[in-house]
VMD Tcl script that draws the C-alpha trace (Angstrom):
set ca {
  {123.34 148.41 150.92}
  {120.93 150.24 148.91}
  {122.64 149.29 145.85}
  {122.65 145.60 146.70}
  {118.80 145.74 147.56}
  {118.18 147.60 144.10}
  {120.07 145.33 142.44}
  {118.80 142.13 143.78}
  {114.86 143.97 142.93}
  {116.50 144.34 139.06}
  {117.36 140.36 138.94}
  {114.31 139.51 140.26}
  {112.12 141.28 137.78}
  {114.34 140.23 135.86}
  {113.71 136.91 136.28}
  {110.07 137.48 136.62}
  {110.09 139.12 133.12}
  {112.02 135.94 131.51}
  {109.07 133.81 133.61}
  {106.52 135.83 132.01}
  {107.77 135.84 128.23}
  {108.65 132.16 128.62}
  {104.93 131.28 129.62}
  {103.50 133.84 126.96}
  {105.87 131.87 123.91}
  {104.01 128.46 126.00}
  {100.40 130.12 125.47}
  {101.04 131.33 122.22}
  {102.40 127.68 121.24}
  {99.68 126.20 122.32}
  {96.96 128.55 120.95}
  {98.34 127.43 117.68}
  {98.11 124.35 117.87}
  {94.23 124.76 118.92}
  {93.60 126.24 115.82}
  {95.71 124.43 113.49}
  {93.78 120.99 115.84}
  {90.14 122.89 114.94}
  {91.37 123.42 111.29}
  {92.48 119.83 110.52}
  {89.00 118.89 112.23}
  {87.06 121.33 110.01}
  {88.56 119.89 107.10}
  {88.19 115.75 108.35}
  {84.35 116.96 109.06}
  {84.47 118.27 105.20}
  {85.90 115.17 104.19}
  {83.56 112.45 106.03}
  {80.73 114.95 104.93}
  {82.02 114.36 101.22}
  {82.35 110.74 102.01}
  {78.48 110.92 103.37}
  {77.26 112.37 100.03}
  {78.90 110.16 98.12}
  {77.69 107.05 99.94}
  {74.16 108.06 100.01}
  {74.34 108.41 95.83}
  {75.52 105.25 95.84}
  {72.98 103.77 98.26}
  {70.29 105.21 95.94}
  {71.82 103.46 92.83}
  {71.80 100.35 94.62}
  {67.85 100.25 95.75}
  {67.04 101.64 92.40}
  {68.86 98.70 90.60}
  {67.16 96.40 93.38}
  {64.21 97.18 92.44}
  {65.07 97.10 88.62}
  {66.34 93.62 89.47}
  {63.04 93.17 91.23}
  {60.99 93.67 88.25}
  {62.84 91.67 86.11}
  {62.89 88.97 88.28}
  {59.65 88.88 88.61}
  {58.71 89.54 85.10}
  {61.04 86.07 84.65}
  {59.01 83.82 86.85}
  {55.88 85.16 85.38}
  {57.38 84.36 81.95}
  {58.27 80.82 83.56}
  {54.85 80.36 85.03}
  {53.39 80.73 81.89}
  {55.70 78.49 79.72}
  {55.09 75.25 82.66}
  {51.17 76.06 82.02}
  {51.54 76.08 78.44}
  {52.70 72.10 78.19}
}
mol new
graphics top color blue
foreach p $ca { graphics top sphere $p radius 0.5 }
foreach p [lrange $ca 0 end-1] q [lrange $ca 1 end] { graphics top cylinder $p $q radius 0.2 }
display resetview
């Protein structure tokens, strides 16, 4: 009787200890793929950051050739104006 009580206790921890390792692999698995989740974020945030930088350079080109165009422009109709009031 003793046997079959001592025996039954060994299956069940046993079974307990498989339990327990198989939800330990589970949190392991899925601590991994938190951190390899945060890395690929890290490295999108780098990206769009990159992309930010790179967009802002280019905005500044623009408005500086905007306002080259500006001049010109209006350094043409001033050239105009005078030519009409010259005939």
């Amino acid at each position: 009787e003793f046997q079959k009580i001592v025996g039954s206790l060994i299956e069940l921890i046993d079974q307990l200890a498989k339990a327990a390792e198989s939800e330990k692999m589970k949190a392991i698995g899925a601590w991994n793929l938190l951190k390899s989740i945060a890395k690929q974020r890290e490295a999108q945030e780098q990206q769009l950051q990159a992309l930010i930088a790179e967009k802002k350079m280019q905005l500044e080109r623009y408005q500086i050739e905007y306002k080259t165009l500006c001049k010109i422009k209006a350094d043409q109709n001033e050239f105009i104006d005078q030519f009409i009031f010259q005939k």
